[in-house]
Each structure stands twice: as C-alpha cells, then as structure tokens.
C-alpha positions as CSV (number, residue, x, y, z in Angstrom):
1,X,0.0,0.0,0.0
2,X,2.9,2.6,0.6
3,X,4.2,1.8,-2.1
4,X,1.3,2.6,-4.3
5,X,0.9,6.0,-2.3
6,X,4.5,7.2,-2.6
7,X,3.9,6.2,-6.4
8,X,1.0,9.4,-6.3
9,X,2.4,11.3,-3.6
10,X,6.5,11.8,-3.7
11,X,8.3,12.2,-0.3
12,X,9.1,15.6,-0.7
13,X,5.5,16.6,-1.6
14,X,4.2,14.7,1.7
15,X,4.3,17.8,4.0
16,X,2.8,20.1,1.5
17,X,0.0,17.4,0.7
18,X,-0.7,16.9,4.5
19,X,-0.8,20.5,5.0
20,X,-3.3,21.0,2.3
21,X,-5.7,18.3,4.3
22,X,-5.4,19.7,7.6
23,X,-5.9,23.0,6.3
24,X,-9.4,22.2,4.6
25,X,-10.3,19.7,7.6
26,X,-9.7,22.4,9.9
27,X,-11.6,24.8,7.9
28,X,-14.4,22.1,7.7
29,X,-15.0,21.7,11.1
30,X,-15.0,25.8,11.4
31,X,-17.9,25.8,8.5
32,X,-20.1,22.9,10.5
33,X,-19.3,25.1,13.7
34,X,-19.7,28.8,12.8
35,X,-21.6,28.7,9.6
36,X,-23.8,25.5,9.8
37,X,-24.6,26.0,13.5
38,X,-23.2,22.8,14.5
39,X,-22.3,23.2,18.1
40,X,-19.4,20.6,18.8
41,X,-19.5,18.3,22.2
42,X,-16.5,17.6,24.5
43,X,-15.5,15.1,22.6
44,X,-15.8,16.8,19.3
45,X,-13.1,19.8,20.6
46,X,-10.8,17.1,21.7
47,X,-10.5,15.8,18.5
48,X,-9.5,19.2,16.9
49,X,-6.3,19.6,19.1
50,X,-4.0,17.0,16.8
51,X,-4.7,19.0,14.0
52,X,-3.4,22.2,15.8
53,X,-0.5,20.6,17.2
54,X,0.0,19.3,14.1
55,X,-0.4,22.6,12.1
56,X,3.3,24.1,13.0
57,X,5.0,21.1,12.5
58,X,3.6,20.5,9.2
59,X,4.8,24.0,8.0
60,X,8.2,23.2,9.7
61,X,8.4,20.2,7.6
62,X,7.4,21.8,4.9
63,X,9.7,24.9,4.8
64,X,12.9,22.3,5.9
65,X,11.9,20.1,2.7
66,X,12.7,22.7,0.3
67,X,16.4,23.2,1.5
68,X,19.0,20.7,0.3
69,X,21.4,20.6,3.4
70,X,18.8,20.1,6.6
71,X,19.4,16.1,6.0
72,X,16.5,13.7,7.8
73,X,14.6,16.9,9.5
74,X,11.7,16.7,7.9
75,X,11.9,13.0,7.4
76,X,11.6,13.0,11.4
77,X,9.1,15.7,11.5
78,X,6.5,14.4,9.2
79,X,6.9,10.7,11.3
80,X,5.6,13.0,14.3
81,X,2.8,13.9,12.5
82,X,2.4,10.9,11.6
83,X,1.9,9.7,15.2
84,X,0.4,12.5,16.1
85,X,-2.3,11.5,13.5
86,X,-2.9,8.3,14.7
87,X,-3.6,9.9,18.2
88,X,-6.2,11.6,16.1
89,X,-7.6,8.7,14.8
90,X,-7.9,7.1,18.3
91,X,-9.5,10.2,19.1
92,X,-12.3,10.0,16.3
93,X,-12.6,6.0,16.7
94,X,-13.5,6.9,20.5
95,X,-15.6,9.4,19.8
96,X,-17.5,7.5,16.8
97,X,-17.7,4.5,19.1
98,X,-19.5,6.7,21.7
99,X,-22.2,7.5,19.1
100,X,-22.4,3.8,18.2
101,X,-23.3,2.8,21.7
102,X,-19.8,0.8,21.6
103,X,-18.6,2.0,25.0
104,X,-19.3,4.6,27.5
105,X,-18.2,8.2,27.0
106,X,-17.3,10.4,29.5
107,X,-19.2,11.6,32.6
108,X,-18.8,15.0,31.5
109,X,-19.7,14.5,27.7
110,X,-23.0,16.6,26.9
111,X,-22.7,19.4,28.7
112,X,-22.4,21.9,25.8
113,X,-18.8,23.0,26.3
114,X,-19.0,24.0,22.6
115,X,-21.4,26.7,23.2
116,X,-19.5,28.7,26.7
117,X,-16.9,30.9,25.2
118,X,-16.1,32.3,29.0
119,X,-18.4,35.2,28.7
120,X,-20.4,36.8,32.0
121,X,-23.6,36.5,29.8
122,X,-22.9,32.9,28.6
123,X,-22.2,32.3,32.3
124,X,-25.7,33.4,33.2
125,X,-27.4,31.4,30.4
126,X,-25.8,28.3,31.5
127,X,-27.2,29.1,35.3
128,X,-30.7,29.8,34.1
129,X,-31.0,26.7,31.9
130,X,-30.8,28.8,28.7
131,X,-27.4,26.6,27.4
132,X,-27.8,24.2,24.6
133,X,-26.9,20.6,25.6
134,X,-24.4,19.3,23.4
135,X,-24.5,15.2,23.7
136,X,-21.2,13.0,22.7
137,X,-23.4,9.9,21.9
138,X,-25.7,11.3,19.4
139,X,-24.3,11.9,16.0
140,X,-25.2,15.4,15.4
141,X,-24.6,15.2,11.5
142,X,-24.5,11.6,9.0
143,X,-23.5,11.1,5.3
144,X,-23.3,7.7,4.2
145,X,-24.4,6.4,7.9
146,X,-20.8,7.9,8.8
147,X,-20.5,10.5,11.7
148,X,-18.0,13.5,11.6
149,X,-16.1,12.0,14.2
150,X,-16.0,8.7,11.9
151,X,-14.9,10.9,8.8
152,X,-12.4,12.3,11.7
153,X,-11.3,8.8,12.0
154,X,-10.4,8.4,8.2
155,X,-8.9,11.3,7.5
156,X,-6.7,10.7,10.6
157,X,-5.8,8.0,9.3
158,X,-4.8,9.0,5.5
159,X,-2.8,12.1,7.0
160,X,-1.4,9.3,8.8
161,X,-0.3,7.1,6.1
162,X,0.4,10.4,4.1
163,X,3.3,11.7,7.0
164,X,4.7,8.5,7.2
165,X,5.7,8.6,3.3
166,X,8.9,10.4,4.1
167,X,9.8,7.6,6.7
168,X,8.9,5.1,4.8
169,X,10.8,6.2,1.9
170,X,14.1,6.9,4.0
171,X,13.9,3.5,6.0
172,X,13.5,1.9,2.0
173,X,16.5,3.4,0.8
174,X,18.7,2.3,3.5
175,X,17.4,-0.9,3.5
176,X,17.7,-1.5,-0.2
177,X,21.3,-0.4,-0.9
C-alpha cells in the first residue's frame, strides 16, 4: 500500500500534501461550527487539538523540505505527524464508538462546552438553563451512515499514512542499498 501512495504522492510533496488536508479539515469543522450552527460536544473539541498541534510542525516540515542541506529533519518531523495523527484517529474512533453505543463516553460529555466561550452573559445562560446541551453519543450530523467524528477517523488515518511517506521512503532506501 505505501508503495502505491508514494507512487501518487513523492516524499518531498508529503508535507505540502498533509498541510493542504489539515488546512481544509480544519476549515471544515470551522464551516459545521460557525456557519452550519453545528455546536461541537467535548468530545468533538478534543479531537480538533492533533490538528493544531500538528499545524506548526507541518509548516516546519514543509519549509525544511525545500532546503537541500537540513538532512532527515523533515523526514523526522513528518513521522511525528504521523503519530500525532494516529492519536487523532484514536480520538475520532472513540468518539465515533460513543455514538455507536460501543462503550461509555465520559461523565462529562453533553454538557455543551462547545457553546460557553467564557463570557459573564454565557455564564448566566448556563445558570438559568438557557445553554444548549451538546451530547457526545448522538451523532449530530451523518453522510453515508458515517458521523463526523468517523470521517475524523479516516482522514486521521490517510494524514497518517500520508506523513509517514517520508519515513517510509528513507527506512527503503537504507534498506535496499
């Protein structure tokens, strides 16, 4: 399977292809958020946090695979975003398996934490009842009987498979010579 992907995506494009995914994930969970009037659950704002962590370090990559001389720095970076994207997926596999009845979620799922943004007047909604309960274990939008947090869960998983190109393609090379 690797090889077939580094066969579409080179090593040295791997960082700007990544970049280009996180950028429109991120700015598709924005659009379901602020646009769409989806109001995310605990779980939900958990799973955005690897693709934050994950934006700088995919711009580092990026900028240090365009110079000659920097050697296996962004072969390294990319493979921690490449474990940083399986996090992700564990993250959306959790979350999706919540939805699915598969396991418990946690005691403080469902308590709207999408819709406080640490205002006096949000704090006064939330005491008179006035908040909108957010739950983790109802899938608040489907396509194709898959949740967001199971489309989380696959595209976790190709940025994934998509960082670990460079790896892949350096641990190859040594190996075959």
């Amino acid at each position: 399977m690797m090889k077939r992907l580094m066969a579409m995506i080179p090593p040295r494009r791997a960082p700007l292809v990544t970049l280009a995914i996180v950028l429109a994930t991120i700015a598709g969970f924005l659009v379901f958020e602020h646009l769409l009037g989806y109001v995310p659950c605990a779980l939900c704002l958990e799973q955005r946090w690897p693709y934050y962590i994950a934006l700088p370090i995919i711009l580092a990559a990026w900028f240090v695979s365009r110079e000659a001389n920097l050697g296996r720095w962004p072969t390294w970076l990319m493979a921690l975003v490449g474990v940083i994207f399986v996090v992700s997926a564990i993250l959306g596999l959790r979350h999706a398996g919540v939805e699915w009845g598969w396991w418990e979620g946690p005691a403080d799922c469902g308590g709207g934490a999408g819709a406080m943004s640490g205002s006096i007047a949000d704090l006064n909604a939330a005491l008179s009842g006035n908040t909108t309960i957010v739950p983790c274990d109802k899938a608040a939008w489907r396509f194709l009987g898959i949740s967001l947090a199971g489309y989380n869960f696959l595209i976790s998983l190709a940025l994934a498979a998509v960082s670990f190109i460079p790896a892949y393609a350096a641990w190859k090379e040594r190996h075959e010579t």
